[in-house]
N, C-alpha and C positions, 0 to 999 in steps of 0.2 A: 785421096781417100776420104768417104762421106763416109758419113754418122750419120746413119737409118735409126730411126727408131720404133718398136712394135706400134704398130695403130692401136689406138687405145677403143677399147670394142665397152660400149656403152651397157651397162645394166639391165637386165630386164626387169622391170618391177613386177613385184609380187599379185597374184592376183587373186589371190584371199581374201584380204580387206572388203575388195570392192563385193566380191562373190557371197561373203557372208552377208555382207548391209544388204544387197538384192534377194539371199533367201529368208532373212527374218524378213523382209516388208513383204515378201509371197507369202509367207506363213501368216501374216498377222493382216493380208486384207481375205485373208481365205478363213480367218476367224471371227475378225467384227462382224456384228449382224446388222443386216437392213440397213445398209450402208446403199446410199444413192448411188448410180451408177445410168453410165451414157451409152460407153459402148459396150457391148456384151462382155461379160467379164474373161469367157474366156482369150480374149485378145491380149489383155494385160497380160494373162500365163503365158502365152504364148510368146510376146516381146521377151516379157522376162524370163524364159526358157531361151530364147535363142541368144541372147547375150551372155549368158550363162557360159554356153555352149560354143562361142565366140572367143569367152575369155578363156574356157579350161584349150582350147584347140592353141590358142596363143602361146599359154603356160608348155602345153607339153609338145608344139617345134619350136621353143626356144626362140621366141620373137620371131615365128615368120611372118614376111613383110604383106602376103596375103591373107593372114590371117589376122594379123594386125588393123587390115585394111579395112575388111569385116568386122572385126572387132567397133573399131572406129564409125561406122555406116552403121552397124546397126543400134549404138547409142544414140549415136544423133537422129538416129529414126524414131527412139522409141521416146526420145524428147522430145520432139516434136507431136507425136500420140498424144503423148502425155497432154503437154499444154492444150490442146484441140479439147483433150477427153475431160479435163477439169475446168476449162473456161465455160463448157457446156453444164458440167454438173453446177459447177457455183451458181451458173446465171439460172438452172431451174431452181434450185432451192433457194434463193435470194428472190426470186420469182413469188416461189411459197409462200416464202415468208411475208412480204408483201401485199398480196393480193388475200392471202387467208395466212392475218399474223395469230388468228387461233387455232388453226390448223397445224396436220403434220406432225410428226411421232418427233418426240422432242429424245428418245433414244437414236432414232437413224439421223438424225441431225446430228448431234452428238458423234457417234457412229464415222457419218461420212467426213464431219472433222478432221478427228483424229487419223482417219486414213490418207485423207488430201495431204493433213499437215507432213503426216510420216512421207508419204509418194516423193512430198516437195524437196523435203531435204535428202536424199538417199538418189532421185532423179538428177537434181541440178548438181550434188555431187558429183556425178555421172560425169554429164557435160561440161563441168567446170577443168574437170580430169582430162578430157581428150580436147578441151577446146585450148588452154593455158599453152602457151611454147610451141604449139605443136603435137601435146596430149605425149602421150606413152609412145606410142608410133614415131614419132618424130624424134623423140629421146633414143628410142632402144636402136633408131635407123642411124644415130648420129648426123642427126640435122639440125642446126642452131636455127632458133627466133630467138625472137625478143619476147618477152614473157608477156600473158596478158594480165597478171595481179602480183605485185612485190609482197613479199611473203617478207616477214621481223627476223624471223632467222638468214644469220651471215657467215660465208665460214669463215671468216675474223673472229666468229666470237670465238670463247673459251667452249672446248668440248665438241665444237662442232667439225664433223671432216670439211676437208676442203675440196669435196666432192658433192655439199651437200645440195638434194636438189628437191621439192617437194613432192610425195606421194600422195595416195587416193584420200591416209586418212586427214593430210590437210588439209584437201577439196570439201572432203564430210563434214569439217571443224567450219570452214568457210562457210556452205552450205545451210551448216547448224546457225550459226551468228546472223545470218544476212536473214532467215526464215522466223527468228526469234527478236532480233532488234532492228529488224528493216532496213538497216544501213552497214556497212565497211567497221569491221571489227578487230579483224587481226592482219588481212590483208585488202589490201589498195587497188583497184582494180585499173590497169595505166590504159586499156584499148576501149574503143563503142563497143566494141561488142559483146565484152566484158563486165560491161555498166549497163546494157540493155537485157543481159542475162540477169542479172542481180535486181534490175525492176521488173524483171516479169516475177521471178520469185516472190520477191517484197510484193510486189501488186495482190498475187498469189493467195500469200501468210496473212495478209492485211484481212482482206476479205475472209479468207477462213476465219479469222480468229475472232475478229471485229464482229460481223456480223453471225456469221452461220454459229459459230462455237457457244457466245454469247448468247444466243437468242434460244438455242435448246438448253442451257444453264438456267434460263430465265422460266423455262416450261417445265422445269422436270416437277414431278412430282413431289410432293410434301411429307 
């Protein structure tokens, strides 16, 4: 006589988290004005419309593994957008600033800042979410990897299950730290690819902050 035991049928994570961060940053580049911009703006709605649409289709067949799929393909699509559409705007306004450092609305400077900075961490959260273990897809499939960032929480500690496994808003926290202090804050990043996501951000944040942010601070009005 065997001892069968139920398969243990993996979690779906929640997809609110992620769905809010993606509709405040739509709200909030459809508010800043005279914000630099590469490719027409409405592509950005559009990406961020279809992931949207991506993640409620997920949420409501209960981790289908095709939608899942999608889910998956169209973040990493809309990172890669991404980086293309902001290496373009920094290198014209860096450009600007440059070639005519008296030039250029030191509001849309400003402007397009603040916008890059928010895109950077809310985006690379994104992808930091489906690139880690396997991303969500790989969890709710009950597929093991090996992780690409070791997270400080263990379920050894006190308080914690011993189920525990990291969600989107750790990704965000991650995101948040790596676009604010340039470097590994809370979690370690153990794969290349990991670390080469983490310097495109920082590369990213640097230049926003450094240059572009800084230089419409230094122009604004009196």
């Amino acid at each position: 006589m065997t001892n069968s035991q139920p398969p243990i049928t993996p979690r779906l994570e929640s997809r609110w988290p992620p769905a809010i961060a993606l509709s405040l940053l739509v709200v909030v580049l459809n508010v800043l004005p005279k914000h630099v911009v590469f490719l027409p703006v409405w592509i950005s709605y559009v990406c961020l419309l279809a992931v949207l649409a991506a993640m409620a289709a997920a949420a409501i067949t209960h981790g289908s593994a095709r939608w899942l799929r999608i889910e998956r393909t169209l973040i990493m699509l809309l990172g890669a957008v991404y980086v293309v559409n902001t290496g373009a705007e920094l290198a014209d306004m860096v450009g600007v600033i440059a070639i005519h450092p008296k030039g250029g609305s030191a509001y849309a400077l400003l402007s397009s800042a603040v916008g890059i900075w928010m895109e950077n961490v809310v985006i690379f959260s994104m992808v930091f979410w489906q690139v880690d273990g396997g991303g969500p897809y790989g969890r709710a499939r009950g597929i093991q990897r090996g992780p690409d960032w070791g997270f400080p929480t263990r379920p050894t500690a006190e308080g914690v299950p011993s189920d525990w496994t990291p969600q989107y808003v750790d990704y965000l926290f991650l995101a948040y730290n790596t676009a604010t202090a340039f470097s590994p804050t809370d979690a370690l990043p153990y794969t290349h690819r990991a670390k080469m996501l983490m310097t495109v951000e920082s590369w990213i944040s640097l230049v926003t902050l450094v240059v572009v942010l800084s230089r419409a601070i230094n122009v604004l009005p009196t």
